[in-house]
N, C-alpha and C positions, 0 to 999 in steps of 0.2 A: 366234808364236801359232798353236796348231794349227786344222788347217780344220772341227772341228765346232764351236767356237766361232764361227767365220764363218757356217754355218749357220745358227745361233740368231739372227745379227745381223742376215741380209739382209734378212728381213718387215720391217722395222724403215725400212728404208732410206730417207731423206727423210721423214720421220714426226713429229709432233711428240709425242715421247713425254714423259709426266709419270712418272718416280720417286718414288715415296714407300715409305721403310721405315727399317730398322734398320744403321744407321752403323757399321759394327766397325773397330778399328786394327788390323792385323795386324804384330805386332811375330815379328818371328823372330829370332833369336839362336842364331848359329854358335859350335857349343863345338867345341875344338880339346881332345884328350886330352894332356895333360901328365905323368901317372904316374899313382899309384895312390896310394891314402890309408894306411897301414900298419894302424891301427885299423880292422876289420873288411872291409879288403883292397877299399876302395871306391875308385872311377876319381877321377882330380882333371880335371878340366878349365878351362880357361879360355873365355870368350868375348868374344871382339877385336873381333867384329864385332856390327852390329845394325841390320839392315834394316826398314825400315817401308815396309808398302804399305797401298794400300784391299781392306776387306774388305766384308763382309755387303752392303748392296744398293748401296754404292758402288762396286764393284766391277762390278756389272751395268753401272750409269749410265756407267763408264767404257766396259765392252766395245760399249754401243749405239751410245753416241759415234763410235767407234772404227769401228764398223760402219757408219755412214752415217747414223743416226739423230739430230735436234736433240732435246736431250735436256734438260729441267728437273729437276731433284734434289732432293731438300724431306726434310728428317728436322730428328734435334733432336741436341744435341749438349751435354756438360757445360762449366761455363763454366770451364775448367783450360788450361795446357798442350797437350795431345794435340790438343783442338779447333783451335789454329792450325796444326798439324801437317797436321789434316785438312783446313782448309781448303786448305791450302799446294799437298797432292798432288793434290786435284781440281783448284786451278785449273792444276794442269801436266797433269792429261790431254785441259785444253782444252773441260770443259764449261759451255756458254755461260751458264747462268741456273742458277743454287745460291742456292736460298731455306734459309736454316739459322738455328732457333730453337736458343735456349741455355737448358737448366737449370741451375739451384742446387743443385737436390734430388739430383743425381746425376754424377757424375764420365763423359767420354765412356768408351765402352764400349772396352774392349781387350782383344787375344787373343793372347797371347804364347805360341810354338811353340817349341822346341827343335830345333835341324836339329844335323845330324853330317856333315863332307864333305858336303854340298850333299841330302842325304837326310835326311826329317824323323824324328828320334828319337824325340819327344815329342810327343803330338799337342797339347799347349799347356791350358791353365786351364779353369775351367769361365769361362763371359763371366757376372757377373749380369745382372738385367732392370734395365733404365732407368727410373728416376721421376721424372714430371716434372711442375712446377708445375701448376697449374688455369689459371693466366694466361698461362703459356707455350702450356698446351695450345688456351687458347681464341683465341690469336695462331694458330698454327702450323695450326689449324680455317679460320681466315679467309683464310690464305692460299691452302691445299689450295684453296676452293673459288675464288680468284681463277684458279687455274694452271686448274684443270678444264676451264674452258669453252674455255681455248684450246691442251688439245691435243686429238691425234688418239686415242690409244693412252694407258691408264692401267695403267702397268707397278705391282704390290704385290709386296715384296721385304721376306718376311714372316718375321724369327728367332726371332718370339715373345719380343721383348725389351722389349717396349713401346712401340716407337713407333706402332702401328697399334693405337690402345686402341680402344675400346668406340665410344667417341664417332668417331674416322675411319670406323671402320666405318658408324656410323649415318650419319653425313655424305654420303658416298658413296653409299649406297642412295638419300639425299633425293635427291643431284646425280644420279642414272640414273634418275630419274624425269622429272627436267625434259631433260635431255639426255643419250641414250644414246649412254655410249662403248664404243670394243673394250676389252675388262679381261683381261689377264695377270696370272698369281698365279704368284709363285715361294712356297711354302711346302710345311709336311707336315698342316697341319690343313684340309683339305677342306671340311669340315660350316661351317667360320665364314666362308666364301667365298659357299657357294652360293646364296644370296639377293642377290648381284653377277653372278649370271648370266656368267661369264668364258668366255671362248672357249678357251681353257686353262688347265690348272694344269700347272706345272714342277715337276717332284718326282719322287723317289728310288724309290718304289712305286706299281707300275704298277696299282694300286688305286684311286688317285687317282683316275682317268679314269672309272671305271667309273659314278659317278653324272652326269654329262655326256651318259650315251647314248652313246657314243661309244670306238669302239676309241683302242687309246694314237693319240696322232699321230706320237710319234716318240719313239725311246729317250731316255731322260733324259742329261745331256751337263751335267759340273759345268761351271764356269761357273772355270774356271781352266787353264792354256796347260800 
């Protein structure tokens, strides 16, 4: 793991952080070139291998872990296949408390990448947005607000895929009323944040920062080794 991901980790350190966001499977799929297709002289390949990891904010929840941080996890998941897959890999990177709601409405989210010799060819699918039940959602509400009061730190690990609908948001703003926490945003939308008063946003455009008051804090650093 490289050391600016350690960076990102250390504030973290002994902290009870809550995750809440968007669950991605990161499926990659090594092609190996085998010849060429005669019919318009297109490559043939094969793919022998197929790696699965955690992506979108699972991914984070893993590196806090990793980093020192007790770390609670809370997203929603479709109820298929992939889902036991996911639960599978989080509980091998050791994260102690995984709250995960399941919909009907929607298959869990997956992002399949194409790599070549260990370098990514393909940057992989578009992901769709996740929909999910009103009774999932009004579970998955009551949870949110059980884990809130007892962390420190409230990490948003935000893909725009739905799990952070309308309603967490309002949730949130009620629960920083009664008790305010530190609020981290990893997203690219700014404006749907700013009424959680965050002590940072994590993001790609150093614009971001700009309504905060506040110079950058520090170069943006993806969040992959």
């Amino acid at each position: 793991m490289n050391t600016t991901i350690k960076k990102i980790g250390h504030p973290f350190k002994d902290q009870n952080v809550l995750v809440i966001g968007d669950f991605i499977l990161d499926v990659h799929l090594n092609s190996t070139p085998i010849g060429r297709i005669p019919k318009g002289n297109m490559p043939e390949v094969d793919f022998p291998i197929r790696h699965l990891c955690l992506g979108g904010s699972a991914q984070l929840a893993s590196y806090l872990q990793h980093n020192g941080a007790q770390v609670c996890y809370m997203t929603v998941l479709g109820e298929d296949q992939a889902s036991q897959t996911a639960i599978q890999l989080l509980k091998e990177k050791g994260i102690p408390s995984i709250c995960i709601h399941f919909t009907a409405a929607s298959p869990t989210l997956i992002h399949t990448r194409l790599d070549q010799e260990e370098q990514q060819a393909y940057p992989g699918d578009i992901i769709p947005k996740l929909h999910i039940d009103n009774s999932v959602m009004d579970s998955f509400l009551k949870d949110i607000e059980k884990a809130y009061f007892n962390c420190d730190i409230l990490y948003i690990s935000d893909y725009e895929k739905g799990t952070i609908s309308k309603q967490v948001l309002r949730l949130l703003r009620q629960l920083q009323e009664k008790s305010r926490k530190t609020i981290v945003v990893d997203a690219t939308n700014y404006d749907k944040y700013k009424h959680l008063s965050p002590v940072l946003i994590k993001t790609s455009d150093p614009l971001g920062f700009e309504w905060l008051g506040k110079k950058q804090l520090q170069p943006y650093v993806p969040l992959s080794s």
